[in-house]
C-alpha positions in Angstrom: -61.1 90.7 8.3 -57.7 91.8 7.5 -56.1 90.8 4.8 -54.9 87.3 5.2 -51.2 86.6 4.3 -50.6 90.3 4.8 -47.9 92.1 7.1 -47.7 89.8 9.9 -45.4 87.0 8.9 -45.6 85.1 12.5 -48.0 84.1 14.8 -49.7 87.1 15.3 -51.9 85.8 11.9 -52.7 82.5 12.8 -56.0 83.4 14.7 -57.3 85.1 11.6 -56.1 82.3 9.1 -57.3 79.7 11.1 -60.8 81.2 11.8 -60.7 81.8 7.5 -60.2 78.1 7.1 -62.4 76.2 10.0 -64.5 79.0 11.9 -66.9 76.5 13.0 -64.1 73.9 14.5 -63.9 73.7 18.3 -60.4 75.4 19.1 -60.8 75.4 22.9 -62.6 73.3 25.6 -62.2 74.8 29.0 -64.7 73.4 32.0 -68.2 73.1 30.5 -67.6 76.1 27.6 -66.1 75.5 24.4 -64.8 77.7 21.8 -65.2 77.8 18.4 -62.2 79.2 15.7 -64.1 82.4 14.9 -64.9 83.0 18.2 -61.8 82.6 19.4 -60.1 85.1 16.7 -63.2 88.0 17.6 -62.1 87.5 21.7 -58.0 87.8 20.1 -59.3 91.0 18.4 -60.9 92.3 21.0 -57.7 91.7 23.4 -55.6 92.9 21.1 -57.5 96.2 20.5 -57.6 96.9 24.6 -54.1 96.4 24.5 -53.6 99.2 22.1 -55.9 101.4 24.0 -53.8 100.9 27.1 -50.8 101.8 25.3 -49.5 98.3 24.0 -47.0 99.1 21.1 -44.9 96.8 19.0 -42.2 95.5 20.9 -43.7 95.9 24.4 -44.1 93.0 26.5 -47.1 91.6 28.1 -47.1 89.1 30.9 -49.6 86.5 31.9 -50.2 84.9 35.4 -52.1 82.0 36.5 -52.9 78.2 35.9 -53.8 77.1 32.8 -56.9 78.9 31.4 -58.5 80.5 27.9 -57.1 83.7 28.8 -53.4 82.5 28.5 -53.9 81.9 25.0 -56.4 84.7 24.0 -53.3 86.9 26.1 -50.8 85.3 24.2 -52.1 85.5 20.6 -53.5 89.4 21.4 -49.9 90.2 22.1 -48.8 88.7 18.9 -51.8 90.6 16.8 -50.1 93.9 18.3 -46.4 93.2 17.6 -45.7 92.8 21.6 -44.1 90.0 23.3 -45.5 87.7 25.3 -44.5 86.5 28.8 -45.8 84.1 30.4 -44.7 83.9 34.3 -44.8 80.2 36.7 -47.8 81.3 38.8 -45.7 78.8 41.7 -43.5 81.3 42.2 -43.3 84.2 45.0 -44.0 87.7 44.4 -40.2 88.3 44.8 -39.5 85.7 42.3 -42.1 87.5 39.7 -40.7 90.7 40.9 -37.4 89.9 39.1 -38.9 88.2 35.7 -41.5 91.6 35.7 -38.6 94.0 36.1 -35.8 92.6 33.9 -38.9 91.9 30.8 -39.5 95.3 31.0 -43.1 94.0 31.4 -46.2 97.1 30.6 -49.1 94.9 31.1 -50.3 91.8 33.6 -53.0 89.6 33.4 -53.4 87.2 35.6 -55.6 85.0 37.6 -57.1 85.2 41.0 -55.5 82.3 42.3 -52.4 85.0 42.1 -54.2 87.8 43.7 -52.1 87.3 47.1 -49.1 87.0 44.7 -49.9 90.3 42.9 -50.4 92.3 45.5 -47.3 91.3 47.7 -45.6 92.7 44.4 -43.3 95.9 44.2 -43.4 96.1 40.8 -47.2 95.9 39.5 -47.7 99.5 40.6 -46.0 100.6 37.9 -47.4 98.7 35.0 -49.3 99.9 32.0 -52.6 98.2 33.6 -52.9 95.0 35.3 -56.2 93.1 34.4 -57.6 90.3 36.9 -59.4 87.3 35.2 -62.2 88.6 37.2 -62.7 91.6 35.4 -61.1 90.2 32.4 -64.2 89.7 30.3 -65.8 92.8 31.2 -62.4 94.8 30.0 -61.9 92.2 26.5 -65.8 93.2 25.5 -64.8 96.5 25.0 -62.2 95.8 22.4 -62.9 95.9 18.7 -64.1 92.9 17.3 -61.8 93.0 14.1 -58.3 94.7 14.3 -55.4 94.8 11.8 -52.4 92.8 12.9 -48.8 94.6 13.0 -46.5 94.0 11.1 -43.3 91.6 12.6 -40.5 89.2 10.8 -39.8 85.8 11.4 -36.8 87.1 13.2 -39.2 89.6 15.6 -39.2 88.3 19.4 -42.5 86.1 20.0 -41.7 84.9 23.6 -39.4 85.5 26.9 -39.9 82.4 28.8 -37.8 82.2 32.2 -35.5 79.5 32.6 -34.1 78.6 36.2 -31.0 80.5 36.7 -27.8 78.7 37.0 -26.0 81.7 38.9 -28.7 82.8 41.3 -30.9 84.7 39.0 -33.4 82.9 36.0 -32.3 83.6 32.3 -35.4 85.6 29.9 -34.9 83.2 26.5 -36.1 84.7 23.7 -37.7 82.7 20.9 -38.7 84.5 18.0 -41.9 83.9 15.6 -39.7 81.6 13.3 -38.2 79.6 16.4 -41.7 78.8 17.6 -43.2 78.3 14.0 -40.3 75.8 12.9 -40.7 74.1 16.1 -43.9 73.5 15.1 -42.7 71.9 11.9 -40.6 69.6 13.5 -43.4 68.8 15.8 -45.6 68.1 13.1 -43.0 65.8 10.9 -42.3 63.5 13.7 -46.4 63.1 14.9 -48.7 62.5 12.7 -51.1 65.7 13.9 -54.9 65.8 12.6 -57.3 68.4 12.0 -59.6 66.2 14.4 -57.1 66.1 16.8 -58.3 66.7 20.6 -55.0 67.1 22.4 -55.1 67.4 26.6 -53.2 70.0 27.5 -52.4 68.9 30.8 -49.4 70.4 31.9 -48.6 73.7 32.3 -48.5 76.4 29.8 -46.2 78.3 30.9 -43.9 75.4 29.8 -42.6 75.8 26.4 -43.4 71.7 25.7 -47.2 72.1 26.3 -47.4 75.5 24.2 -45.1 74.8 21.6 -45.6 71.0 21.2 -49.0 70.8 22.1 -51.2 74.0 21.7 -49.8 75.1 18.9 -49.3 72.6 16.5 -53.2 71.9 17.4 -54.2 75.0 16.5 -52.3 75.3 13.5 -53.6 71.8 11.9 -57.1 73.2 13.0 -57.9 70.7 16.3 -59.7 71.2 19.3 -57.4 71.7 22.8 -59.3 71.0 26.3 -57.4 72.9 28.8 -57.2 71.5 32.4 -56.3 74.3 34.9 -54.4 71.8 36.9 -52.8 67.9 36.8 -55.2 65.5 38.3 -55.2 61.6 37.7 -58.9 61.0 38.1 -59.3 64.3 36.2 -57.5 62.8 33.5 -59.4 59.7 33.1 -62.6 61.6 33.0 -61.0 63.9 30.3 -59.8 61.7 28.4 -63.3 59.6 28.2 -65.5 62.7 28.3 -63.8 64.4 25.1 -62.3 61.1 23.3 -58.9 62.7 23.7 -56.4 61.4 21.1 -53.1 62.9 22.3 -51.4 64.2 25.5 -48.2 65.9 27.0 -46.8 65.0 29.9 -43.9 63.8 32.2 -42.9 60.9 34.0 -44.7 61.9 37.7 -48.1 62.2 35.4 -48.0 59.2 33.3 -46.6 57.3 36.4 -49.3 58.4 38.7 -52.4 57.0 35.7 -50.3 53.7 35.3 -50.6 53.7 39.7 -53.9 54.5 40.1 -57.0 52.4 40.7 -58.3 53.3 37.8 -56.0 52.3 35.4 -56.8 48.8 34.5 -60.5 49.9 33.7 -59.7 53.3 32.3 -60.9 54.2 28.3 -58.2 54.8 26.5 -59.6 53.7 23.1 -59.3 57.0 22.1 -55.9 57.8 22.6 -53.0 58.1 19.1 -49.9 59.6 20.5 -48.6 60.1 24.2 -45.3 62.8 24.2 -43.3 62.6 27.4 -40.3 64.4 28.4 -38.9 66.4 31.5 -37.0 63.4 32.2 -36.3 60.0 31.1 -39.1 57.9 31.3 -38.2 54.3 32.7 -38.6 51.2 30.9 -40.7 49.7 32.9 -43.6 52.4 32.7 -42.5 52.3 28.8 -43.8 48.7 29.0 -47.0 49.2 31.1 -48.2 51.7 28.6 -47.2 49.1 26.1 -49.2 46.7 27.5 -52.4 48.8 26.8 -51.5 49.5 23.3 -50.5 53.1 24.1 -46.9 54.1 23.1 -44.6 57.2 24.1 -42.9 59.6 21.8 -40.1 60.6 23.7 -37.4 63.2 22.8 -35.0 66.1 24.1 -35.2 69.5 24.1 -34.9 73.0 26.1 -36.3 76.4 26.6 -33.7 77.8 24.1 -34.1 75.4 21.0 -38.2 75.8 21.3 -38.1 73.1 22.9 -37.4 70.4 20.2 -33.7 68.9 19.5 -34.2 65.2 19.0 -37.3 63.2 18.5 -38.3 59.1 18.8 -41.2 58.7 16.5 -44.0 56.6 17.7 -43.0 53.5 15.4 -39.2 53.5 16.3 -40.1 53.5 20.4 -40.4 49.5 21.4 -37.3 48.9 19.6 -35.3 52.0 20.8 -36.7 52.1 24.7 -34.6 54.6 26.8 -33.5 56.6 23.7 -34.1 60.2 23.3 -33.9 59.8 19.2 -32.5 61.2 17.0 -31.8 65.1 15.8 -35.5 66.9 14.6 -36.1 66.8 10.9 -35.3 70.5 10.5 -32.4 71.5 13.0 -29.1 69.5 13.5 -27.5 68.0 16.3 -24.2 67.2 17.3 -22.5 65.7 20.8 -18.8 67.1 21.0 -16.0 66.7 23.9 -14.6 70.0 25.5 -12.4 71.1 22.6 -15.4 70.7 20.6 -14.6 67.0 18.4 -17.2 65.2 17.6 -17.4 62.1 20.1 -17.5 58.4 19.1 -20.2 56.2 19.3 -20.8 55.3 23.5 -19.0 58.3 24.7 -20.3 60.9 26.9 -19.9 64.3 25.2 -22.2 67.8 25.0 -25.3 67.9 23.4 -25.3 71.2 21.5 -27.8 72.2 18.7 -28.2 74.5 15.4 -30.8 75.5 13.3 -34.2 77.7 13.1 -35.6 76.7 16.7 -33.0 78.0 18.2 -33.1 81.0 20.2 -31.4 83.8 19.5 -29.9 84.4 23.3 -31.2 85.5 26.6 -33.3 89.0 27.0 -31.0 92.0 28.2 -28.2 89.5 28.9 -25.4 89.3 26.3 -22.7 87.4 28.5 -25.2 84.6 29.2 -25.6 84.8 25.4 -22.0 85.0 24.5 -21.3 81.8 26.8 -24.3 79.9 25.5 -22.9 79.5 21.8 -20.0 77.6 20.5 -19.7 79.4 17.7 -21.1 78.8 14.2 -24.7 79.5 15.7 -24.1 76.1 17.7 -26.1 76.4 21.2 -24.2 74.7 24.2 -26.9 72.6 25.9 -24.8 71.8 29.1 -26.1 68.2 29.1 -24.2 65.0 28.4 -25.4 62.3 26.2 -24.6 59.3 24.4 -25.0 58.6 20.5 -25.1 55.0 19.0 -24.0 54.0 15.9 -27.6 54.2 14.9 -27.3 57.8 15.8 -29.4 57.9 18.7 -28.9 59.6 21.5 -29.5 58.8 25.0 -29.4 61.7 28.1 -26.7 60.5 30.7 -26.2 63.5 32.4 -26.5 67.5 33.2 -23.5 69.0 32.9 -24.9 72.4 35.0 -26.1 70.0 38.2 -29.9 70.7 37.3 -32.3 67.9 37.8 -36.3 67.9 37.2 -38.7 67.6 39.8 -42.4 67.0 39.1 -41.5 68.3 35.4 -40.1 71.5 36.6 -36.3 72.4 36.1 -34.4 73.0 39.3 -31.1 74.5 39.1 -29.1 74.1 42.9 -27.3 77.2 42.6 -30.7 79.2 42.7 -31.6 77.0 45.3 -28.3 77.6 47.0 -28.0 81.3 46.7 -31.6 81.7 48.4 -30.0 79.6 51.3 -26.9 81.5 51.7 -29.6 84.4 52.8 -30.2 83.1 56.1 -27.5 84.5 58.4 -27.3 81.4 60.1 -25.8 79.4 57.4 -22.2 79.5 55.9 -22.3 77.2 52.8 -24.8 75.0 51.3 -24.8 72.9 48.3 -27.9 71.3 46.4 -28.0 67.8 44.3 -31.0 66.3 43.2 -32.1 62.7 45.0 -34.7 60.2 43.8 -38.1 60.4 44.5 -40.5 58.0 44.0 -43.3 60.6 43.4 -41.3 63.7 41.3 -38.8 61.7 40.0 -36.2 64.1 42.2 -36.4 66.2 44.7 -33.4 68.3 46.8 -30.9 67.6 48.9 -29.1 70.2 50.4 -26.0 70.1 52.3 -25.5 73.1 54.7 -22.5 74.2 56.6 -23.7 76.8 59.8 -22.1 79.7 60.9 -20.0 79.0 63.9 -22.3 79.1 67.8 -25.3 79.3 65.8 -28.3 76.5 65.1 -30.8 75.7 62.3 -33.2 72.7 61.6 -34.5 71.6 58.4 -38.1 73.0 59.6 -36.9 76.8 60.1 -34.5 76.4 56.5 -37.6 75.5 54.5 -40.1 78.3 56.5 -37.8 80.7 55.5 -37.3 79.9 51.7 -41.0 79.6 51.6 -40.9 83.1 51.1 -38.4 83.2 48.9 -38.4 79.9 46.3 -41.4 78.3 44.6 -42.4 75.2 46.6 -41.0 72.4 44.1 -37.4 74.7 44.3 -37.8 73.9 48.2 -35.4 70.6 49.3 -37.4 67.9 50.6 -33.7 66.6 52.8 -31.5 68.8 54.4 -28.4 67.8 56.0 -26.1 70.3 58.5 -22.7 68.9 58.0 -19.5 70.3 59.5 -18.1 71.3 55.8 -18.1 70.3 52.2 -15.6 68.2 50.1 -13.7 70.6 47.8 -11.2 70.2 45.0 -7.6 71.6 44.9 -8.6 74.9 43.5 -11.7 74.9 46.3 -14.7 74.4 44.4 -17.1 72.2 46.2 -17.6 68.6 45.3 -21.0 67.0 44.9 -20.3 63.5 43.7 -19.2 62.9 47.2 -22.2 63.9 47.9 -24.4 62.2 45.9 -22.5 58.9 47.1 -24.1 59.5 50.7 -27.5 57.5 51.6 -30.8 59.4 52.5 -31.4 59.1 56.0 -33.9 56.9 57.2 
């Protein structure tokens, strides 16, 4: 080994530390094959070293595409070990879509799995990487590698991560968190749920999600628990997870604990098992709060973003019966303020901006320093764009999204990404997006298009064509041609008008 507690300050060390301290302990649980600490750390080493060989330097970025797999995390950690930064890409998206994130990352290297295959290859921009590895020759390439390698050295303050948020102006933002965003992230994490070195945490959402890497995964790892990885969300799945491994604590959001709580299974379920159920994405209604009460399982619910890792504010376990609906109150090691436009702080009940300060928070957005410069109020405050509430008690409660986006199935979509990738089809004028209620992702879209005079377009054709274009949860579910849109004196279009209309049917 390396020496441990040498050059590499961030996370880049944790495979070898962890593996000092528990090699025997399960780390992974993936299908039927389970992976111990140190044999995790020798498959990091030998990553790591075939990056290197394929011309991986500090600094460089390395992306990763697919569902939720072993190699996502062996990927991530390898880029760590070699100073690179990691980026981890929504496999729902369209090769366009990755196109962009793969360009403006300045990605060398791809690994991803063959679920993308159709996605890779409809790409313009793989050609020119480094080396792109499929998971199906994945082992055969990692084997190769060097079974011990020394790690290189990076700050607290080096890069870690670009993970892609959805653009509010047409294009996604790259925000960087660096090894001490993620690691104090962590530490928050771990004040606010009691995390065990026997932990076995589900990680059942996505990876590529910063709330099921950075409040999940890693926190596990680092106190030493076992993760089982499912590749993708399925209810009975779940059950039989949970049961098979005597899982004690899950991510997930609202569309995933409300689909257990409605399926058959729920009433005869085991759940004995469970500690700690996290939930965010969206508010979680108080009514599901209650059914989960009911079997003795309680939420920890909380706020957060990409950009502050993703922690701001945190309901411990203990507080949640008597504080249902609240989003808690600011993490133990950040600070969190909700301010009107001239930035004063607001009084108790009144609507003002969440914004957020302190270690987790990133730095700004890769290669864009407007979108960084608009992002901070100053005095390292991050402007969240959402609208909350606090109490006297200092709670704070999420009333509303300043930037329009709303969450479907756990996914952020923002309507002007949506909206630009209408305007493409020459048949359409103007279109604007709101998010609606759904009863099975908690929203879905509603756009509102305006046609180009003498010519025609049905709902049908609109969504064929940003098939192509938009990942499918991006896609509206309702589409309505109207003759125009309600503007405001200076011409900027309305939507609460348009959120006052009813769904047809």
């Amino acid at each position: 080994m390396s020496e441990i507690g040498g050059r590499n300050a961030g996370l880049g060390s944790w495979p070898e530390r962890r593996a000092a301290i528990s090699p025997g302990r399960t780390a992974l649980v993936f299908g039927d094959r389970s992976f111990s600490y140190a044999e995790l750390y020798e498959r990091i080493s030998r990553l790591a070293s075939q990056l290197r060989a394929a011309g991986v330097t500090s600094g460089d970025r390395v992306a990763y595409l697919g569902p939720n797999h072993p190699a996502f995390v062996e990927t991530m950690f390898a880029t760590y070990v070699v100073g690179g930064v990691f980026v981890p890409l929504n496999f729902r998206l369209t090769a366009p879509e990755i196109d962009y994130q793969l360009q403006n990352s300045g990605a060398r290297v791809l690994i991803y799995g063959p679920e993308c295959s159709a996605t890779v290859s409809e790409s313009t921009q793989v050609a020119s990487l480094l080396r792109s590895v499929s998971l199906t020759a994945y082992e055969q390439w990692l084997v190769l590698g060097e079974a011990q390698v020394a790690a290189a050295s990076v700050s607290l303050d080096s890069p870690a991560c670009i993970l892609y948020t959805s653009g509010t102006t047409g294009r996604p933002k790259g925000a960087v968190l660096t090894h001490g965003n993620v690691i104090w992230n962590c530490y928050n994490l771990l004040v606010g749920v009691d995390v065990a070195g026997d932990e076995v945490t589900l990680i059942s959402a996505p990876l590529f999600h910063v709330a099921a890497l950075n409040q999940c995964l890693l926190p596990t790892f680092l106190k030493g628990g076992s993760s089982v990885i499912m590749p993708s969300w399925g209810t009975d799945e779940c059950f039989d997870m949970i049961a098979r491994h005597r899982v004690t604590w899950m991510f997930g959001v609202t569309t995933m604990y409300a689909g257990l709580a409605q399926s058959p299974l729920w009433d005869s379920a085991d759940l004995s098992s469970v500690r700690n159920l996290i939930v965010g994405g969206a508010s979680i209604p108080p009514e599901l709060i209650r059914t989960y009460l009911s079997r003795g399982l309680t939420f920890c619910q909380g706020y957060g973003m990409t950009e502050t890792a993703p922690g701001a504010t945190f309901l411990e376990a203990p507080e949640s019966a008597d504080h249902v609906g609240s989003a808690g109150v600011p993490v133990f090691f950040a600070d969190v303020r909700c301010v009107r436009p001239d930035l004063t702080p607001t009084e108790p009940g009144e609507p003002g901006e969440i914004q957020v300060r302190g270690p987790n928070v990133t730095p700004g957005y890769w290669a864009n320093p407007v979108a960084t410069d608009q992002s901070f109020a100053g005095d390292g405050w991050f402007r969240t764009g959402d609208i909350a509430v606090v109490d006297d008690g200092g709670h704070y409660r999420i009333v509303d999204r300043l930037k329009d986006m709303f969450v479907s199935g756990g996914e952020n979509v923002y309507p002007a990404e949506v909206e630009s990738a209408i305007f493409e089809h020459p048949a359409v004028a103007e279109a604007a997006v709101i998010g609606v209620p759904d009863e099975k992702w908690g929203e879905v879209g509603r756009a509102f298009v305006v046609l180009v005079p003498s010519q025609s377009l049905t709902a049908e054709e609109l969504r064929t064509f940003l098939a192509g274009r938009l990942g499918r949860y991006k896609i509206p579910k309702y589409v309505d041609v109207v003759g125009d849109l309600p503007r405001t004196g200076s011409n900027k279009v309305r939507k609460a008008p348009l959120r006052e209309i009813p769904l047809p049917g």
